[in-house]
C-alpha positions in Angstrom: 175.2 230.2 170.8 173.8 231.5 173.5 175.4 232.0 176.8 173.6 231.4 180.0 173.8 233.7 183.3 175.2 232.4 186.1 171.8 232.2 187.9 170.6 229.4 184.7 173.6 227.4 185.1 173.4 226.9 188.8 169.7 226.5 188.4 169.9 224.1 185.7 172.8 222.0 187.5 170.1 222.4 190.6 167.4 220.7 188.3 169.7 218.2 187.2 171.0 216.8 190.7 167.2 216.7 191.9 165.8 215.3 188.7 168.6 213.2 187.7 171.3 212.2 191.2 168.5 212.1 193.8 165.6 210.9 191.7 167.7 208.3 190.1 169.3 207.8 193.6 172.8 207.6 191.6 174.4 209.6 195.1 172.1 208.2 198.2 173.7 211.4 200.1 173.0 213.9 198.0 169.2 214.3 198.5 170.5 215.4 202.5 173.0 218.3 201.7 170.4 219.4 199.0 167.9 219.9 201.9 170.3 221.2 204.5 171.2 223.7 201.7 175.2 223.0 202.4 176.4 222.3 199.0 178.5 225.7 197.2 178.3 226.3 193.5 181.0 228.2 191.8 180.3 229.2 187.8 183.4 229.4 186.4 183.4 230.8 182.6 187.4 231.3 181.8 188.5 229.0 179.1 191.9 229.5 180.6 193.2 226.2 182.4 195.2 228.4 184.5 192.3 230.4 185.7 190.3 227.4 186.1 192.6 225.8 188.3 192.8 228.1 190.6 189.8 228.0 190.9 189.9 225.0 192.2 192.4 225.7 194.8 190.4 228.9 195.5 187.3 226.6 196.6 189.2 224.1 198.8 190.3 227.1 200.5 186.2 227.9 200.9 185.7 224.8 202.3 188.7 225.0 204.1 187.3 228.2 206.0 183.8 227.8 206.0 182.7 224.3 207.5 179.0 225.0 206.6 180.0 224.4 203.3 179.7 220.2 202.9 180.5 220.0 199.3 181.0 222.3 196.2 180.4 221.9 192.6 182.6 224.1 190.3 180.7 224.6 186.9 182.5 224.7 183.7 179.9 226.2 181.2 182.2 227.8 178.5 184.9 225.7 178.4 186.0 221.9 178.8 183.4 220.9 176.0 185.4 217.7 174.2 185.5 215.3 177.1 189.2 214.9 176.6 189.9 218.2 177.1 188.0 217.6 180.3 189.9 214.2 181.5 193.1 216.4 180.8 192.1 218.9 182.9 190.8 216.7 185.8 193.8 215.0 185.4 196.1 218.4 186.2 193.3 219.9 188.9 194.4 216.0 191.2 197.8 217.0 190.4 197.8 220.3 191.9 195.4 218.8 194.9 198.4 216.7 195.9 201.0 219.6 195.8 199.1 221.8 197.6 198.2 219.0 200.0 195.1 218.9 200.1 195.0 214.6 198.7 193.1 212.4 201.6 191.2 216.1 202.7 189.4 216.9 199.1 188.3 214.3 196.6 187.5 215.3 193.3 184.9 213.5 191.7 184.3 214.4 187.6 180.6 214.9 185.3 180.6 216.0 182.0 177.7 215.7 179.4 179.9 213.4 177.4 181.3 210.9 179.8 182.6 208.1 179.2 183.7 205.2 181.4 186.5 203.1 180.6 185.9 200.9 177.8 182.5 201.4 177.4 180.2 202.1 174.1 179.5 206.1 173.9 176.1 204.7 173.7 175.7 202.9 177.3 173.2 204.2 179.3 175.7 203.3 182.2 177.2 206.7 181.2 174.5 209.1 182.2 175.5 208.2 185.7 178.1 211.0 185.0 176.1 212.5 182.6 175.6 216.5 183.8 174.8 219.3 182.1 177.3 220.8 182.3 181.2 219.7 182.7 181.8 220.1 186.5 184.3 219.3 189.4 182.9 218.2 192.4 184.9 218.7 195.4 183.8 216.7 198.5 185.3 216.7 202.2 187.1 213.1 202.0 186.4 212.4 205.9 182.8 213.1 205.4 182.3 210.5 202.6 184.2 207.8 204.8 181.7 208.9 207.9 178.8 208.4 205.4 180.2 205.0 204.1 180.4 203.4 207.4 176.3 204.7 207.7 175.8 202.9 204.3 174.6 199.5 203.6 177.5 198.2 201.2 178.5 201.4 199.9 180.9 199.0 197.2 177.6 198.5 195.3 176.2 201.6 194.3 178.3 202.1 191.2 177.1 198.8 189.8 173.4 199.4 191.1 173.5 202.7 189.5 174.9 201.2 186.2 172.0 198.6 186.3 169.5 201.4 186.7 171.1 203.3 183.8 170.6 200.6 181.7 167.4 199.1 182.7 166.5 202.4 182.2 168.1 202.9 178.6 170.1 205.5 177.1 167.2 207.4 175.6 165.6 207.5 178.9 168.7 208.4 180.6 169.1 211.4 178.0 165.9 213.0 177.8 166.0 213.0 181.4 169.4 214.8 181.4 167.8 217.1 178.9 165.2 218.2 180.3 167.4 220.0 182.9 168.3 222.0 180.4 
């Protein structure tokens, strides 16, 4: 198996938030920070979870010191391939948010090309709302969401809006367009 370059991961997550967040609308804020070019991507290629989480702590300190930054993306290309490996990991990276304190300043929100919500068929299109490319942690500045929620028309629907549109859309749909990013 070929292993892509940093410069093809970052341009195929790139293709995917365009053709796939924004088009779909699945993140109504995203489309902004694309155009004011403020969102930081980070390849990260250990398959040690060690390495990886520092990572993690390494990029809240970037947004920690550069306030250009609005949101990051930390791309897992190499490793974190079974989704449960990838919960597992999410699960420790919020662990170590909270002891370095950065809980209620950094949220961490989760994509993998395998997710899965909660009691849902493999098969539901409702999944390739979190469908990436590539597994990936995105870190987002927690006040800024709550500033663009008050902004927002009832921000409490867009998960079921976007899980309506997923499966209007159907999961074949909702794959090959995931895909093509690809």
């Amino acid at each position: 198996m070929q292993t892509n370059t940093t410069e093809q991961v970052i341009a195929q997550t790139k293709k995917w938030i365009n053709d796939v967040v924004i088009a779909c609308n699945f993140c109504p804020f995203a489309a902004k920070e694309i155009k004011q070019n403020t969102v930081f991507y980070k390849v990260e290629n250990s398959t040690q979870i060690k390495v990886c989480l520092q990572t993690v702590i390494e990029e809240c300190v970037r947004l920690d010191n550069d306030t250009a930054i609005e949101t990051t993306l930390i791309i897992f290309p190499v490793t974190f391939q079974k989704f449960t490996d990838y919960l597992d990991f999410v699960a420790l990276a919020e662990k170590l948010l909270k002891q370095q304190k950065y809980e209620g300043v950094y949220q961490a929100a989760s994509f993998h090309p395998q997710y899965r919500f909660s009691k849902t068929p493999a098969d539901d299109a409702a999944n390739y709302t979190n469908r990436s490319v590539y597994p990936m942690l995105h870190l987002l500045r927690e006040e800024r969401i709550e500033q663009a929620l008050l902004r927002y028309p009832n921000p409490e629907q867009i998960p079921q809006r976007n899980i309506h549109f997923a499966q209007e859309k159907g999961a074949a749909y909702m794959k090959m367009l995931r895909d093509a990013c690809l």
